[in-house]
C-alpha positions as CSV (number, residue, x, y, z in Angstrom):
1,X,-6.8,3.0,-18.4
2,X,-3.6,5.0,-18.1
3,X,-1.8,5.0,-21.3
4,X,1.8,4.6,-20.3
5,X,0.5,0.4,-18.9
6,X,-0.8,-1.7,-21.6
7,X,-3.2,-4.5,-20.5
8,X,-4.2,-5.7,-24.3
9,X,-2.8,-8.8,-23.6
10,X,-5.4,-8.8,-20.8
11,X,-8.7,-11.2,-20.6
12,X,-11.6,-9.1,-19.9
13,X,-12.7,-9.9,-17.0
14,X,-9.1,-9.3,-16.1
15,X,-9.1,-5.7,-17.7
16,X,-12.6,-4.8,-16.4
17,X,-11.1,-5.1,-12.7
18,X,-7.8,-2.9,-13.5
19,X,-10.4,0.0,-14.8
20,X,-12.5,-0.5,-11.6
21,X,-9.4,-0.4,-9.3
22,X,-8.3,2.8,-11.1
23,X,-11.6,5.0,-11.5
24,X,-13.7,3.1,-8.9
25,X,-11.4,2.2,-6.2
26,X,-9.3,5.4,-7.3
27,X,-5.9,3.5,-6.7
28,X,-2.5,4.8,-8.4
29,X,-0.8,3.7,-11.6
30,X,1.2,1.7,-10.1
31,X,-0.6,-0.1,-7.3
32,X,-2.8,-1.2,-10.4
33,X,0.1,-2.5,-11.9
34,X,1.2,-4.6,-9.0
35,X,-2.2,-6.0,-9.0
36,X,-1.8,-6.7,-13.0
37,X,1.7,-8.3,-12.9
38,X,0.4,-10.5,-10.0
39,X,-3.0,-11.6,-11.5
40,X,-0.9,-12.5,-15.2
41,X,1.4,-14.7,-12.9
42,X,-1.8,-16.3,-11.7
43,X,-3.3,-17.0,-15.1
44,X,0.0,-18.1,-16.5
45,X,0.4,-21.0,-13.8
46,X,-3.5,-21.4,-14.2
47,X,-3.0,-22.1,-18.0
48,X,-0.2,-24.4,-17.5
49,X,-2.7,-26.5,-14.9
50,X,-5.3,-25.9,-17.5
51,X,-3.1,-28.4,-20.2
52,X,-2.9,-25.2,-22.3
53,X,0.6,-23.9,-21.9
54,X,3.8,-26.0,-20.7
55,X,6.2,-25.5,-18.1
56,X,9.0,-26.3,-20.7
57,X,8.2,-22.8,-22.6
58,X,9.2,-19.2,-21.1
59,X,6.8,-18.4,-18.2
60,X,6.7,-14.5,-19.3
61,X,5.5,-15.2,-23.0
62,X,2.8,-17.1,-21.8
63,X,-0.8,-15.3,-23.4
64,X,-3.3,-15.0,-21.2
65,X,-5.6,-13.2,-23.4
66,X,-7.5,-16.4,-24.3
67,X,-8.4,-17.0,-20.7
68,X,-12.2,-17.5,-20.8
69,X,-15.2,-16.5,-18.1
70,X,-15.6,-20.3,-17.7
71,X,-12.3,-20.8,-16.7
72,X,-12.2,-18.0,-14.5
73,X,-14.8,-19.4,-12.7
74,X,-13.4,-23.4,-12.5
75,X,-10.8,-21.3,-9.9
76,X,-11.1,-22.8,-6.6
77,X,-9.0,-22.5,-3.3
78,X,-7.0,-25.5,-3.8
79,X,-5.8,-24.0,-7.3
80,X,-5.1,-20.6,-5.3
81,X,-3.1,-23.0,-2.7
82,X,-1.2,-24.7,-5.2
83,X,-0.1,-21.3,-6.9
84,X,1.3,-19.8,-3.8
85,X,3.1,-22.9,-3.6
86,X,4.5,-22.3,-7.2
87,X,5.7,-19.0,-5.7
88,X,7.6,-20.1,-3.1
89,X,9.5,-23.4,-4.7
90,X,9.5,-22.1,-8.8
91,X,9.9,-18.5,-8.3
92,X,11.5,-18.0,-4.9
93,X,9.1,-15.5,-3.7
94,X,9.9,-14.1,-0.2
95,X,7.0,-14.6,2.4
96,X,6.0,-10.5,1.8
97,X,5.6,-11.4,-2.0
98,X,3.5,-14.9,-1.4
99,X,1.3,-12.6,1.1
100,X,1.2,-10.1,-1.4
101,X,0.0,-12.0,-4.3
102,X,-2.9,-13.7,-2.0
103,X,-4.1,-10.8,-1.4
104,X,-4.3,-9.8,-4.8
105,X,-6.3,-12.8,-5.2
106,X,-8.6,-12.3,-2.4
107,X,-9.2,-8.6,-3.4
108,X,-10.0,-9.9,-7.3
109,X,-12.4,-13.0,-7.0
110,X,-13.7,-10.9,-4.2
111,X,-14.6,-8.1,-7.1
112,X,-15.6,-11.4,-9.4
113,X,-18.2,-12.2,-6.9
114,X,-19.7,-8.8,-5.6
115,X,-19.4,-6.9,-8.7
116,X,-19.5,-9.7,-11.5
117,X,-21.9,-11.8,-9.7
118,X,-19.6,-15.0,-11.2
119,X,-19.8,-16.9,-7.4
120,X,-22.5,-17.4,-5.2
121,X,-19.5,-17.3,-2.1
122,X,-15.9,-15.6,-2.6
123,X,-13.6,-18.8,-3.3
124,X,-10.4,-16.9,-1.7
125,X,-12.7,-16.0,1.4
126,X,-10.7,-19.0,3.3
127,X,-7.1,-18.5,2.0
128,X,-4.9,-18.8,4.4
129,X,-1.8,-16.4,3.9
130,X,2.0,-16.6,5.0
131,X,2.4,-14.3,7.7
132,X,5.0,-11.5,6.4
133,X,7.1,-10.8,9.5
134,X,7.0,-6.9,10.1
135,X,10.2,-5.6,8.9
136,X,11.5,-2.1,11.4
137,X,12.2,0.5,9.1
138,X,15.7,1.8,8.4
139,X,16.0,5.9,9.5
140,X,18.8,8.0,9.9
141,X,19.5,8.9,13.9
142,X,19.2,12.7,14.2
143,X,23.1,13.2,14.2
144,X,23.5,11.7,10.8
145,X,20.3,13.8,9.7
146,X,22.2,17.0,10.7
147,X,25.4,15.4,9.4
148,X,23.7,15.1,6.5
149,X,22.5,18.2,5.9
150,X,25.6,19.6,6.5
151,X,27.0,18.2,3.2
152,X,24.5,19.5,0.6
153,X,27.4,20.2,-2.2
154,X,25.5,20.2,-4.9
155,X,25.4,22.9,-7.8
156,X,21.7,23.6,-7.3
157,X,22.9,23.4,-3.3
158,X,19.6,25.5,-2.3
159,X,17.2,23.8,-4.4
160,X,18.9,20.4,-3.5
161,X,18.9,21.8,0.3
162,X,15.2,22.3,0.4
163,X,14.3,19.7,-1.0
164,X,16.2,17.5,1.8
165,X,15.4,19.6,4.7
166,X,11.4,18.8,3.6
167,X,12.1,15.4,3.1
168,X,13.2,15.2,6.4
169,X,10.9,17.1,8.3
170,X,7.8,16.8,6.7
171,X,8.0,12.8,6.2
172,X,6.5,13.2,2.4
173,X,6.8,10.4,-0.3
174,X,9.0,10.8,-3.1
175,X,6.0,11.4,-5.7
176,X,4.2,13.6,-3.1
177,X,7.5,15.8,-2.6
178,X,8.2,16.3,-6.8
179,X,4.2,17.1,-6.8
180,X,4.3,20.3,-5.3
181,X,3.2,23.5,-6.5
182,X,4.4,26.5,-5.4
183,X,0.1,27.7,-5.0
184,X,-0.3,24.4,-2.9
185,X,2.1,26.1,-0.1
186,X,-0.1,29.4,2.0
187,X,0.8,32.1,4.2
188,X,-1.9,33.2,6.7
189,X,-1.5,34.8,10.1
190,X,-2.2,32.7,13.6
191,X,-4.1,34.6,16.3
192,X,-0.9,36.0,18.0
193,X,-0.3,38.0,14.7
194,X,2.6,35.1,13.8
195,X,2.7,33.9,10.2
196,X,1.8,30.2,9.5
197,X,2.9,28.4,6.4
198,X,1.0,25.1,4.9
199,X,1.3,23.0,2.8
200,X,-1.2,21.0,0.7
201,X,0.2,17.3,-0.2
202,X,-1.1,15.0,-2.6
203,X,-1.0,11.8,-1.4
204,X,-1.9,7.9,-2.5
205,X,-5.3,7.7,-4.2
206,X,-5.2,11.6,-5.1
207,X,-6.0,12.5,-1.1
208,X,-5.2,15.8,-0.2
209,X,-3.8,16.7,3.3
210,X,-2.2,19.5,5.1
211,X,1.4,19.8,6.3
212,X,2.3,22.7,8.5
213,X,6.0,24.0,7.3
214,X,7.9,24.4,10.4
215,X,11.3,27.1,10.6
216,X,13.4,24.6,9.0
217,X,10.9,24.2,5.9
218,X,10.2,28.1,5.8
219,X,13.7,29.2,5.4
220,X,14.5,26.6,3.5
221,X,11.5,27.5,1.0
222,X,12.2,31.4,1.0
223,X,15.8,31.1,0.2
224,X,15.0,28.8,-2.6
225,X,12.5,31.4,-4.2
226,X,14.2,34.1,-3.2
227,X,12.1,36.9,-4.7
228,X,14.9,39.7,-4.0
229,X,17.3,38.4,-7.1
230,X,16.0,39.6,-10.1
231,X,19.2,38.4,-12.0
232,X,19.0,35.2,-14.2
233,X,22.4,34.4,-14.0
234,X,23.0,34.9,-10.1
235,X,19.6,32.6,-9.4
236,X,21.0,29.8,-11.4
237,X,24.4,30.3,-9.8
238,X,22.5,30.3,-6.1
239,X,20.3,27.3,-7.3
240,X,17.5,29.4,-6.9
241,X,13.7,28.7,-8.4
242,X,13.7,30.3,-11.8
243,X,10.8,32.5,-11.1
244,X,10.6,33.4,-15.0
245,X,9.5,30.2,-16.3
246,X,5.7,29.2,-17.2
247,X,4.9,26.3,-14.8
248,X,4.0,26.4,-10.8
249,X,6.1,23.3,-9.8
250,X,8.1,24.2,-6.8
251,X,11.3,21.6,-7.4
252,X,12.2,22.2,-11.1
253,X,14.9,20.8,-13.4
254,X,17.8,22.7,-14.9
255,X,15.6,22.9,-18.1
256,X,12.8,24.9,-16.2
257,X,10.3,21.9,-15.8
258,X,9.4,20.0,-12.7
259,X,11.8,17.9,-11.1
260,X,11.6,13.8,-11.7
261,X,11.6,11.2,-9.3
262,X,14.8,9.6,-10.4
263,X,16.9,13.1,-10.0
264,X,15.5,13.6,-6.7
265,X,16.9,10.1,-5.9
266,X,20.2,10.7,-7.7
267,X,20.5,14.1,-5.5
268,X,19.8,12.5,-1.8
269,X,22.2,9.5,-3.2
270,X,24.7,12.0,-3.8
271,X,24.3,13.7,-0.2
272,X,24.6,9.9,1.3
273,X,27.6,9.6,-0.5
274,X,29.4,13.2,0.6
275,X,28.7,12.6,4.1
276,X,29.5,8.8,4.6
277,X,26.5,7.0,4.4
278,X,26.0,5.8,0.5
279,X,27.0,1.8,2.5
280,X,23.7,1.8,4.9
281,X,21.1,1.0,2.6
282,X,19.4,4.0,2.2
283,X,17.1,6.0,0.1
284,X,15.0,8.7,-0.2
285,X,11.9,6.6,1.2
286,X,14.3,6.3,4.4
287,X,14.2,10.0,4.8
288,X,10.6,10.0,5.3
289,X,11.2,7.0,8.1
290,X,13.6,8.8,9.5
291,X,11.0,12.5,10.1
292,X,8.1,9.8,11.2
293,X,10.6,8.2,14.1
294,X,12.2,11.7,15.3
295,X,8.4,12.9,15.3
296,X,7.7,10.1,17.4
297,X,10.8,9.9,19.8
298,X,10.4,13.5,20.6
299,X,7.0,13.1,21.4
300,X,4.4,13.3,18.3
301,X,0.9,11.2,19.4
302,X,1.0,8.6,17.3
303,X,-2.6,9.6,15.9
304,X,-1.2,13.0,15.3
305,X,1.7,11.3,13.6
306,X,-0.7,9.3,11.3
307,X,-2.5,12.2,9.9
308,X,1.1,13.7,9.4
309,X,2.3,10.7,7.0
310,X,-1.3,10.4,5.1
311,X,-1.5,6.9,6.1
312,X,-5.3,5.3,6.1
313,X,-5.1,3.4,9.3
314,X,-2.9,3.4,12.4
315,X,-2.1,0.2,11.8
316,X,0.5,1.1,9.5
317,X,1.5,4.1,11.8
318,X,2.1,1.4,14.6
319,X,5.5,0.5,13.0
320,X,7.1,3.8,14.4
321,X,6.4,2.7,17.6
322,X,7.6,-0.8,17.5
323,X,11.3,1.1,16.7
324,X,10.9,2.8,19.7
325,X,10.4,-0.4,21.6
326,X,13.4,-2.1,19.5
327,X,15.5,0.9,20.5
328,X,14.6,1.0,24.1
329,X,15.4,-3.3,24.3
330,X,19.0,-2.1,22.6
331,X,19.1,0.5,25.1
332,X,19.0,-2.1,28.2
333,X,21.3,-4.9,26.8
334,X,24.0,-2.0,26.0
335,X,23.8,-1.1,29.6
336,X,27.5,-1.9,31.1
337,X,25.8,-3.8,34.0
338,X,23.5,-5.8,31.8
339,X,26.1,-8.9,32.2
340,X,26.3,-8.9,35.7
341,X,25.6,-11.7,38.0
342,X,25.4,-12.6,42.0
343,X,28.5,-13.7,43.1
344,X,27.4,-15.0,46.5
345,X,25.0,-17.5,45.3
């Protein structure tokens, strides 16, 4: 288990399935984590049912360590009803957290039964879940993409710039975008002699795919490495990739390691801001919205488009299409004549 979550205060059974998610089921940190926080909120209401904790205490000190294999298996779907219940009234869980957590259920008695061998027949198989309703994602149009590119002020402007412009064209995930190396990105040769830049991503559940780097992405990248300037001072000044330093990362800090998460959200933050749109909403997740609906309004198959964004199934691709629909509705009710009526009746 990864270090950097502790599950001590963890039953067995409860740790057993964490470790199976992560080497088994090959899920990230923190989709394992979601899974954990869910499953204690579980045992902590099952504990209070059990007689064995109050609600008068503090829900989050509630131990769950001394939850036993017997009582794990007393779990029925009437207590799995009950606890969704305590979600929604007690906690003032949102419909997308209720479904959430019962599918965390689902997924865990379903690993209690198949893999444990604790139940004869899955007692979550007939959970009925609250329907989330499917949010449309926020995106930028393409005029405030370019608008926004055009206020990249920042003092590592090229580093910042290409980081942006592949944010916005290759639709990557934050942690997929500060994984790159510079060996993950290859130059070969198409059959009419052109050269053809790729890049390999690392996505959810440590899947590799390939992105191809359009113009945008190439002369962003080359003028961010810039090979030609051999002077220390006048590549920091540019923002260029420190070429000197011993790691292959591709977006690096100003102390020479690779870039985090949270300062590639502080930079797009701070472009939001120059150019007007820091009140919207946005985020650096948005950006990769934004490349998966301008793929798909100027054309992009939607399969194509799947295999683009490294999602499993096109269900979750689907979405991108439903904005198309929600644009083309807008589209018709804007029309000046959409008002009119038949005076002669």
């Amino acid at each position: 288990m990864a270090a950097k979550h502790n599950y001590d205060n963890a039953p067995q059974l409860l740790k057993d399935y964490l470790i199976y998610l992560q080497l088994v089921k090959n899920r990230s940190d923190l989709t394992v984590l979601n899974y954990y926080t869910d499953l204690r909120t579980f045992l902590r209401f099952y504990k209070i049912k059990l007689g064995r904790a109050s609600y008068d205490e503090e829900f989050s000190k509630i131990d769950i360590r001394d939850i036993t294999e017997d009582e794990i298996k007393a779990v029925d779907l009437m207590l799995a009803q009950e606890f969704l219940m305590f979600t929604k009234t007690d906690k003032d869980n949102e419909q997308k957290a209720r479904y959430r957590k019962g599918v965390t259920l689902r997924q865990f008695f379903k690993y209690l039964t198949n893999n444990k061998h604790l139940f004869e027949v899955n007692p979550m198989t007939n959970l009925e879940l609250p329907s989330p309703k499917p949010a449309l994602p926020k995106y930028l149009t393409l005029e405030q993409a370019l608008e926004m590119l055009t206020h990249i002020d920042t003092p590592d402007q090229k580093r910042d710039y290409c980081i942006v412009v592949f944010l916005l064209n290759c639709g990557m995930r934050l942690s997929e975008l500060v994984g790159i190396n510079i060996s993950d990105i290859r130059r070969t040769h198409g059959t009419d002699g052109n050269e053809i830049y790729s890049l390999k991503v690392l996505g959810k559940g440590s899947k590799e795919r390939v992105v191809y780097l359009n113009n945008a992405c190439v002369n962003a990248y080359m003028d961010y490495i810039d090979p030609t300037i051999t002077d220390e001072e006048t590549r920091r000044a540019n923002g260029n990739r420190c070429m000197t330093v011993n790691t292959d990362a591709l977006f690096l800090s100003r102390r020479g390691t690779r870039i985090s998460n949270r300062r590639v959200q502080q930079i797009v933050e701070q472009c939001f801001r120059s150019c007007g749109l820091d009140n919207m909403g946005l985020s650096v997740h948005k950006l990769r919205h934004t490349a998966a609906t301008l793929m798909y309004q100027n054309g992009v198959d939607v399969r194509v488009l799947k295999d683009v964004l490294g999602h499993e199934n096109l269900n979750t691709t689907q979405i991108y299409t439903h904005v198309s629909n929600a644009q083309m509705q807008s589209a018709m009710q804007n029309n000046p004549l959409s008002n009119v009526t038949n005076k002669k009746k």
